[in-house]
N, CA, C and O atoms as a GROMACS GRO file, in nm:
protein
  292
    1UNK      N    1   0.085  -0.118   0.000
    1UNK     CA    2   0.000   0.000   0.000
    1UNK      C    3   0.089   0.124   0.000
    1UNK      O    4   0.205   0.116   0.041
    2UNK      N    5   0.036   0.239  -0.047
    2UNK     CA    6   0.147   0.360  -0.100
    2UNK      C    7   0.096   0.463   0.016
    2UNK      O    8  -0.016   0.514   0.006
    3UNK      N    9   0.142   0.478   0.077
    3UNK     CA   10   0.085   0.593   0.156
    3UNK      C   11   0.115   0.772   0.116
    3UNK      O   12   0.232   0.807   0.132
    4UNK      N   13   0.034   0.861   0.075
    4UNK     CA   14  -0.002   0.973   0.066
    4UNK      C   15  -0.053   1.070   0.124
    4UNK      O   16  -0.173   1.085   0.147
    5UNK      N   17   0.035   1.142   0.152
    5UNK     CA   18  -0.032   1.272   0.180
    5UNK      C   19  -0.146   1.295   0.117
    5UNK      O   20  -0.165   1.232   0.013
    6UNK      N   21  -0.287   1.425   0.180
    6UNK     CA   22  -0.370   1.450   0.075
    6UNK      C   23  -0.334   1.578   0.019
    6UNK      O   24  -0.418   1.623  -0.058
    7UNK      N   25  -0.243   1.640   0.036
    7UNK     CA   26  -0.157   1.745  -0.040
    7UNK      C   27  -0.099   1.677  -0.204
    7UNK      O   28  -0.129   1.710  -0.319
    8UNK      N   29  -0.002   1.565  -0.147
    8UNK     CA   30   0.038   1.508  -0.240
    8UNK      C   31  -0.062   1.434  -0.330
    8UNK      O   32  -0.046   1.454  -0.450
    9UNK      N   33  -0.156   1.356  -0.295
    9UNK     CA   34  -0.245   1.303  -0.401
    9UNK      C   35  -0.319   1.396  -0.519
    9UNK      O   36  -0.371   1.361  -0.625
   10UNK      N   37  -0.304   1.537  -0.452
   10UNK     CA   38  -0.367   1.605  -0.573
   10UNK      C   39  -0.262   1.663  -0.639
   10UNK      O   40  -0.291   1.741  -0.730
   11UNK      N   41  -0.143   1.641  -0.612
   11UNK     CA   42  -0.068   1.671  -0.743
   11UNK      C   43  -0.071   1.548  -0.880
   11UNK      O   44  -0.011   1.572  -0.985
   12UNK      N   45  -0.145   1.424  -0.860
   12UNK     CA   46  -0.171   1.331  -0.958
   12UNK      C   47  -0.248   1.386  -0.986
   12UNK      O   48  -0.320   1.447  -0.907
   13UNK      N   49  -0.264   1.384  -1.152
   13UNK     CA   50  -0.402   1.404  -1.226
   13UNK      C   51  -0.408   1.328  -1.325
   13UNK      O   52  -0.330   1.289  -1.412
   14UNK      N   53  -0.531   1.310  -1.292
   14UNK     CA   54  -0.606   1.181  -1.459
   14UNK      C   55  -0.479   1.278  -1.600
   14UNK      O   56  -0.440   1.393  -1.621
   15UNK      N   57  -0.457   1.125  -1.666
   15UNK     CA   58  -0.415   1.140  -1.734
   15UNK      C   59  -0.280   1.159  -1.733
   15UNK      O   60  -0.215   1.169  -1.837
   16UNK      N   61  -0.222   1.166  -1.600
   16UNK     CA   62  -0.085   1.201  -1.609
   16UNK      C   63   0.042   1.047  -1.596
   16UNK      O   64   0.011   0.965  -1.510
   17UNK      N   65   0.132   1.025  -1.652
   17UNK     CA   66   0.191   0.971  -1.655
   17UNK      C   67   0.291   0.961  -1.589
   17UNK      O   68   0.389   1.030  -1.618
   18UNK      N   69   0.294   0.851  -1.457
   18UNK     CA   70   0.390   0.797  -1.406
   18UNK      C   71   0.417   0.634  -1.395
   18UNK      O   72   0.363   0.543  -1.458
   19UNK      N   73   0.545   0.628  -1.268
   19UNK     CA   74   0.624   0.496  -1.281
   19UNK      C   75   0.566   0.408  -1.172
   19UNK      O   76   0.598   0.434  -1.056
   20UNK      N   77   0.498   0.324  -1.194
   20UNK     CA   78   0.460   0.190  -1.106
   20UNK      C   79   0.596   0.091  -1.066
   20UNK      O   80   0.648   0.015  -1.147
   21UNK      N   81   0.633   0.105  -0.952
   21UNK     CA   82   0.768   0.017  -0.898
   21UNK      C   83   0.684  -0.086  -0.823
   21UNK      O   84   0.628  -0.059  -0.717
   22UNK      N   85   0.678  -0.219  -0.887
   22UNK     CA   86   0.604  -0.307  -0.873
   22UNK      C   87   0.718  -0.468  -0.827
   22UNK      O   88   0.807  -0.516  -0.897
   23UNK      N   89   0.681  -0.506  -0.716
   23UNK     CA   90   0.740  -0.637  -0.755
   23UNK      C   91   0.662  -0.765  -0.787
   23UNK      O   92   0.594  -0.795  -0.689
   24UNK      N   93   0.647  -0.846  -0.882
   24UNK     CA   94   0.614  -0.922  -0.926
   24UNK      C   95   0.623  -1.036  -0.855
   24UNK      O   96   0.712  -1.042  -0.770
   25UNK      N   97   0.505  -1.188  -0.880
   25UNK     CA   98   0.595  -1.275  -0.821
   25UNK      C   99   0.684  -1.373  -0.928
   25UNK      O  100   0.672  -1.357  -1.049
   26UNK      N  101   0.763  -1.462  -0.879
   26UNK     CA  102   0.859  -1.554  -0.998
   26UNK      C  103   0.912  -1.408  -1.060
   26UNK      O  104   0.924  -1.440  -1.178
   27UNK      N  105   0.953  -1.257  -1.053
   27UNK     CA  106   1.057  -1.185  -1.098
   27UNK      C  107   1.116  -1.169  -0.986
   27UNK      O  108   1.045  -1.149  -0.887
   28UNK      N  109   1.249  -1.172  -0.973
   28UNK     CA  110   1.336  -1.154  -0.857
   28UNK      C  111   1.380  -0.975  -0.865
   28UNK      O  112   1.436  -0.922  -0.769
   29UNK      N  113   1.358  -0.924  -0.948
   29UNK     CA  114   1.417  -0.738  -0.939
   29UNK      C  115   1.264  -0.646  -0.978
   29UNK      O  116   1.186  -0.644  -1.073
   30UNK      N  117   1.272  -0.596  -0.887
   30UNK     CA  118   1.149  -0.455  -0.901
   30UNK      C  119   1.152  -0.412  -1.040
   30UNK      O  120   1.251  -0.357  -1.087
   31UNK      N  121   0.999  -0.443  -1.139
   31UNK     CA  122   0.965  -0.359  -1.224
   31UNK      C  123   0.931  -0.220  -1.198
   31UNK      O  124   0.864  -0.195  -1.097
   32UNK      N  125   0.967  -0.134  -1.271
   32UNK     CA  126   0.941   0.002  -1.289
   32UNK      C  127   0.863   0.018  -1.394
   32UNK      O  128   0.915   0.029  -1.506
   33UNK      N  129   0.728   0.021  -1.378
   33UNK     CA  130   0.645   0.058  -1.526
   33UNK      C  131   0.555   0.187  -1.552
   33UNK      O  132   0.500   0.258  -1.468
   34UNK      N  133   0.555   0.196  -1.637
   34UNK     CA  134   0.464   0.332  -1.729
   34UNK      C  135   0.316   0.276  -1.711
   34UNK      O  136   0.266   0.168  -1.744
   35UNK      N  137   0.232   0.450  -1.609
   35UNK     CA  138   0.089   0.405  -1.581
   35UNK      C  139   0.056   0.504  -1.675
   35UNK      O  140   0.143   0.574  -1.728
   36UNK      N  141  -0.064   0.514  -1.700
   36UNK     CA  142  -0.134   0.652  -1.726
   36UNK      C  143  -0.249   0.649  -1.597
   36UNK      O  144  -0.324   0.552  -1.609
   37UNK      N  145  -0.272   0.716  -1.501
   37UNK     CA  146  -0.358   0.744  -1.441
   37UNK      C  147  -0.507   0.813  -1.474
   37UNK      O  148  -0.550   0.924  -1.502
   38UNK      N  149  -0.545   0.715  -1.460
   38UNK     CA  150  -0.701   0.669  -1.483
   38UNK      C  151  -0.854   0.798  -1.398
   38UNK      O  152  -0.940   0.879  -1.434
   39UNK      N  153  -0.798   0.739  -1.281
   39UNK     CA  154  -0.907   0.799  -1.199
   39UNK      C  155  -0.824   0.785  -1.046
   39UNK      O  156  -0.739   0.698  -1.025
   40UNK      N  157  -0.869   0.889  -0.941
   40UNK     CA  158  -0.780   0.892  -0.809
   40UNK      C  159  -0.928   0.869  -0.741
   40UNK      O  160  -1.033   0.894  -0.800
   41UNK      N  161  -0.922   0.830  -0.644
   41UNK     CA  162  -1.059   0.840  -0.485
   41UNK      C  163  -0.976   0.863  -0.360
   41UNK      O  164  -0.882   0.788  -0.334
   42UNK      N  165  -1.006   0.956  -0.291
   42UNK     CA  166  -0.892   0.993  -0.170
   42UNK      C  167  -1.026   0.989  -0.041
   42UNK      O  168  -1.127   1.059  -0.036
   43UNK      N  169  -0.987   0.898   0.038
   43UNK     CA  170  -1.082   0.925   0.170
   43UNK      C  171  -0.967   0.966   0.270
   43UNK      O  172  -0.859   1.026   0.261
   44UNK      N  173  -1.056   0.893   0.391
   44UNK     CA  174  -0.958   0.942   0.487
   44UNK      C  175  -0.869   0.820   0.535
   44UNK      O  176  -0.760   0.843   0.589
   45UNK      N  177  -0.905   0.720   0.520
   45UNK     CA  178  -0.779   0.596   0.534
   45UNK      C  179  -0.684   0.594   0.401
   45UNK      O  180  -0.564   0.568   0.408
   46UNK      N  181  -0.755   0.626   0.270
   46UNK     CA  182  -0.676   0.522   0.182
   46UNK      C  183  -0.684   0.669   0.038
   46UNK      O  184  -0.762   0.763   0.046
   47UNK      N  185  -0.589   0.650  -0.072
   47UNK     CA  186  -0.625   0.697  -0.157
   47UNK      C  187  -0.646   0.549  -0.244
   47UNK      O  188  -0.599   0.446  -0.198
   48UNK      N  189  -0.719   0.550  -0.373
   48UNK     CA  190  -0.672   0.469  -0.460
   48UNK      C  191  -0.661   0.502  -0.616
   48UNK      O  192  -0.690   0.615  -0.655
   49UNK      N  193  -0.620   0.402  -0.702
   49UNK     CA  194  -0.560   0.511  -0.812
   49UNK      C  195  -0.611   0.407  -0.918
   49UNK      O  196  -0.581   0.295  -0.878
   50UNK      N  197  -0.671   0.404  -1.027
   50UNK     CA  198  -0.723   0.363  -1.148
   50UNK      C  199  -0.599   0.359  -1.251
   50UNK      O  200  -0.567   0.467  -1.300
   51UNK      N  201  -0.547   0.276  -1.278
   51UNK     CA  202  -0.406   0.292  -1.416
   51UNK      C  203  -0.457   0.193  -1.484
   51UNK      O  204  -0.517   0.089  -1.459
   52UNK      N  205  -0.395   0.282  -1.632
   52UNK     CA  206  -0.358   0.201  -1.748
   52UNK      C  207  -0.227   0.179  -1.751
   52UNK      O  208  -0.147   0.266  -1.718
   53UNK      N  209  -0.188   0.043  -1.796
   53UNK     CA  210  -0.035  -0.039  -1.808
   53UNK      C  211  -0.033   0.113  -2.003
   53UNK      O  212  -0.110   0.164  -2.084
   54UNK      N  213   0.130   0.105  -1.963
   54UNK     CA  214   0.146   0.224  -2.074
   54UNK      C  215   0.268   0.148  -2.136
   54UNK      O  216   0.359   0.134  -2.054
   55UNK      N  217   0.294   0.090  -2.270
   55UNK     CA  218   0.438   0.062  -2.333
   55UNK      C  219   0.511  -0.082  -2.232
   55UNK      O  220   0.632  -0.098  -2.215
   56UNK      N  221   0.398  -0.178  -2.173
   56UNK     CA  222   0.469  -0.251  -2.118
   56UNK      C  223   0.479  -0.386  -2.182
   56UNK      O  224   0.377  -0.423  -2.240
   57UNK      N  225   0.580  -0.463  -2.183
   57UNK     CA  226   0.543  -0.601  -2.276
   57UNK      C  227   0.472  -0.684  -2.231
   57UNK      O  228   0.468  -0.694  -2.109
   58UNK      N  229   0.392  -0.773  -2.316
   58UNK     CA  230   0.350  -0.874  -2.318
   58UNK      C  231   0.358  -1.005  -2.199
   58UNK      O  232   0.278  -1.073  -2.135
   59UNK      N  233   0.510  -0.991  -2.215
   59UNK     CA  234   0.496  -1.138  -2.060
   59UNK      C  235   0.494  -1.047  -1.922
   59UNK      O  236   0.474  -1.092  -1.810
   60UNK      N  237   0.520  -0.908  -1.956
   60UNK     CA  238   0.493  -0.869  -1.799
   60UNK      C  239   0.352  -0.826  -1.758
   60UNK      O  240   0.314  -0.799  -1.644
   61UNK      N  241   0.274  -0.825  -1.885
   61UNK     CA  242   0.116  -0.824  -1.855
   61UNK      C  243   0.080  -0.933  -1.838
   61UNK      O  244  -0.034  -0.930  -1.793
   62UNK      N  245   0.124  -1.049  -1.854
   62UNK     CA  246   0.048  -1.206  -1.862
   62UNK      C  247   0.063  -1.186  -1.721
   62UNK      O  248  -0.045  -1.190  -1.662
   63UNK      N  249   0.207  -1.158  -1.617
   63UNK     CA  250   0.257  -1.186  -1.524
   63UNK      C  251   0.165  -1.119  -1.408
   63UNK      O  252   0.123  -1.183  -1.312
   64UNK      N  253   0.133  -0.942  -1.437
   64UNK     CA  254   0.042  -0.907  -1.356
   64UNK      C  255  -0.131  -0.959  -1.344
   64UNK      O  256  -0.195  -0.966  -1.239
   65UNK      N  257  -0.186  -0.995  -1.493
   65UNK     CA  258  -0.274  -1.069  -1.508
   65UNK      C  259  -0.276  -1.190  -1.451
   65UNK      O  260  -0.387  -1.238  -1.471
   66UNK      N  261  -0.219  -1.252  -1.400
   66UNK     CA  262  -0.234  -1.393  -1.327
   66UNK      C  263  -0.202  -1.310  -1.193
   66UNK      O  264  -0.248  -1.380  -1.103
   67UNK      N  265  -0.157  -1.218  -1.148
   67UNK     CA  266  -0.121  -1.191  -0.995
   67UNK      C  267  -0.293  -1.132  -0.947
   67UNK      O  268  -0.359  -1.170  -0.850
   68UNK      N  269  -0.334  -1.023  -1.062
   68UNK     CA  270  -0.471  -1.006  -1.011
   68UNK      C  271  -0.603  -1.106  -1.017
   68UNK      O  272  -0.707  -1.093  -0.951
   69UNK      N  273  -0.568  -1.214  -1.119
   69UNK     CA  274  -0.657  -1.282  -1.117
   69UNK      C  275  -0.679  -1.378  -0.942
   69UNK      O  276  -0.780  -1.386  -0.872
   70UNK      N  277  -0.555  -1.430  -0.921
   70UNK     CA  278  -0.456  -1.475  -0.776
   70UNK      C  279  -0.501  -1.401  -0.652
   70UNK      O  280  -0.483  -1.454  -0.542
   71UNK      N  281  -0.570  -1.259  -0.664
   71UNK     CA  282  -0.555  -1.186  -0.601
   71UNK      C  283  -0.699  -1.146  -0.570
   71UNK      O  284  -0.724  -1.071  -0.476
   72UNK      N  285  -0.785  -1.194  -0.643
   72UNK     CA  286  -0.972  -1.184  -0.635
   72UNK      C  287  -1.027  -1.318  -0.613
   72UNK      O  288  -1.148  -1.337  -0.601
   73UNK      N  289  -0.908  -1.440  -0.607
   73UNK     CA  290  -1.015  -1.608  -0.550
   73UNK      C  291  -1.000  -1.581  -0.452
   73UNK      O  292  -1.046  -1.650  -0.361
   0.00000   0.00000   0.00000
């Protein structure tokens, strides 16, 4: 979980492009990937953030696609 200021969460804006430092499982080194930010929701426990995967390959989408699928049984 990313913790945020609510100062800082509104410097994201839809549409803006940043780096997802993600670790995968079965990858042993932290991906760094290209989001486009989607949509933000900021309460008072949590923000959360809506992304599109931006310029990433193929087996590292199969890889997050099986982590979220893994991740909703």
């Amino acid at each position: 979980m990313i913790k945020l200021k609510e100062e800082q969460s509104k410097m994201i804006e839809s549409g803006e492009i940043v780096t997802l430092a993600i670790t995968l499982p079965g990858v042993s080194e932290e991906k760094n990937l290209p989001v486009i930010i989607r949509n933000t929701t900021l309460t008072n426990e949590k923000i959360e953030f809506g992304i599109q995967f931006k310029d990433v390959d193929k087996a590292t989408l199969d890889i997050v696609d099986k982590f979220i699928a893994m991740s909703i049984d």
